[in-house]
ZAMARGU-4260 file (C-alpha; in steps of 0.2 Angstrom, whole numbers, plus 5000, padded with zeros to 4 digits):
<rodrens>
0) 5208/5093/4760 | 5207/5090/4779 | 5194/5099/4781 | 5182/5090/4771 | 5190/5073/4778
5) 5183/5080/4795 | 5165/5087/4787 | 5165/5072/4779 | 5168/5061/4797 | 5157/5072/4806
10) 5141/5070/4793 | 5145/5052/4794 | 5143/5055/4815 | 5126/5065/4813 | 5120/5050/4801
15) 5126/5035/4815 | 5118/5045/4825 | 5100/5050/4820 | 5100/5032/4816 | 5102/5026/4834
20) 5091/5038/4843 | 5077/5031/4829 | 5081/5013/4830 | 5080/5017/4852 | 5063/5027/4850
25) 5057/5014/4837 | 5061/4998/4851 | 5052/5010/4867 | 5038/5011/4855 | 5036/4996/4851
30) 5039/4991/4870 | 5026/5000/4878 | 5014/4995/4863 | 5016/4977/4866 | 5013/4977/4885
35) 4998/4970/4891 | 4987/4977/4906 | 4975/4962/4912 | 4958/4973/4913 | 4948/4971/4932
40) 4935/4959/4933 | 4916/4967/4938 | 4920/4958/4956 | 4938/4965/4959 | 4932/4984/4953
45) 4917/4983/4967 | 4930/4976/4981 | 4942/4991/4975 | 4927/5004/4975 | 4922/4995/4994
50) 4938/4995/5000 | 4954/5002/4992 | 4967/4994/4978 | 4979/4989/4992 | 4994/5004/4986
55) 5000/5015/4996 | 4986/5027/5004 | 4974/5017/4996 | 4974/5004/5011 | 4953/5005/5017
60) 4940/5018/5013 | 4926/5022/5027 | 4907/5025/5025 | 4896/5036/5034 | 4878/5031/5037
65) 4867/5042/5025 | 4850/5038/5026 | 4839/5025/5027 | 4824/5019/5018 | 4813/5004/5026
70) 4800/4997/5016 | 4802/5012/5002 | 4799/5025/5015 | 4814/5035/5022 | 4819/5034/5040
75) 4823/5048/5049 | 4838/5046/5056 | 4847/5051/5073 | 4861/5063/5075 | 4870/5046/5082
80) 4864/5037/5068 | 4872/5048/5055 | 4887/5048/5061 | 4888/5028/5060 | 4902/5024/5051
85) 4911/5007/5044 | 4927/5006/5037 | 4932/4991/5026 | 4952/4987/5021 | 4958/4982/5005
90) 4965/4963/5015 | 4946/4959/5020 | 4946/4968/5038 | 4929/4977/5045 | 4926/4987/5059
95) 4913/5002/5062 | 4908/5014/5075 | 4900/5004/5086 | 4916/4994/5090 | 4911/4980/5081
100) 4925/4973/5069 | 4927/4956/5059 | 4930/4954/5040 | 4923/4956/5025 | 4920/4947/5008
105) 4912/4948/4990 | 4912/4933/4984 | 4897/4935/4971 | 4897/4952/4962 | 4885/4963/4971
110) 4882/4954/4986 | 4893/4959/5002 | 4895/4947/5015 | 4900/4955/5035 | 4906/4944/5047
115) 4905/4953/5064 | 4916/4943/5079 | 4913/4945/5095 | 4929/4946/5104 | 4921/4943/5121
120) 4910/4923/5117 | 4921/4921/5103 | 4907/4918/5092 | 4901/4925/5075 | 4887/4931/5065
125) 4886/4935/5047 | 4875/4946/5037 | 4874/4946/5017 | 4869/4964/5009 | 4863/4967/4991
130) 4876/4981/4984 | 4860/4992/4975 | 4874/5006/4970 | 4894/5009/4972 | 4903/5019/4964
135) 4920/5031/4970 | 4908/5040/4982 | 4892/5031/4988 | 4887/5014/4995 | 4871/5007/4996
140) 4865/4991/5002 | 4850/4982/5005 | 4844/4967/5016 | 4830/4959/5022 | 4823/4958/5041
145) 4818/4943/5051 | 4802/4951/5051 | 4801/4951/5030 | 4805/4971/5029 | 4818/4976/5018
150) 4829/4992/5022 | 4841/5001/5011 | 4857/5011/5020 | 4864/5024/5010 | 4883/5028/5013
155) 4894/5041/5008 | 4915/5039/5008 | 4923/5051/5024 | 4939/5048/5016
</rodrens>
């Protein structure tokens, strides 16, 4: 007789059991299911691909100087030219390998907007680029000369 009191208790147990692990499964289900992720905006993705998403080692990305194409004819570049490089931080920071540094902003999807300071005047100057292409590894932009010529600079992420 007791030992089918205990069975008995312990089926009872199994039961209490199964029906707790479901019932917590069933509520971490239905948890994740009903969290929302916000999806990136156009803009915020082409400052994430220009710069970095701001977590950890994900703080600036740096492109190297490719080629060139002025007027839809390519350059030929220096060894000193291809090794130009510019590196953009995900807080709006700018700086390239001529020591020029100053911040940068997208304001309007696909156009990139460098504003270089001049630490010695204490002055600024601004240049607006056309993004042709981003993505994870390339960069190109495209402006237009005082003299009317347009040149595209092709980049490629060093890091």
């Amino acid at each position: 007789m007791v030992y089918f009191i205990q069975e008995d208790y312990l089926n009872k147990m199994k039961i209490k059991n199964t029906i707790l692990l479901i019932m917590l499964f069933s509520s971490i289900l239905v948890t994740i299911g009903c969290s929302k992720t916000v999806p990136k905006t156009q803009l915020e993705f082409q400052k994430e691909l220009l710069a970095g998403t701001g977590s950890y080692l994900n703080t600036e990305r740096t492109w190297q100087l490719d080629s060139a194409i002025l007027n839809g004819s390519n350059v030929l570049l220096t060894t000193n030219q291809k090794s130009y490089k510019k590196t953009y931080t995900f807080d709006g920071a700018y700086n390239d390998t001529d020591k020029y540094s100053g911040k940068w902003e997208i304001n309007t999807l696909n156009k990139l907007k460098e504003t270089i300071i001049y630490k010695t005047t204490n002055s600024q100057d601004s240049t607006v680029y056309d993004i042709v292409l981003i993505n994870s590894v390339q960069l190109s932009l495209s402006k237009k000369s005082a003299n009317g010529q347009i040149i595209v600079y092709a980049f490629k992420i060093t890091n």
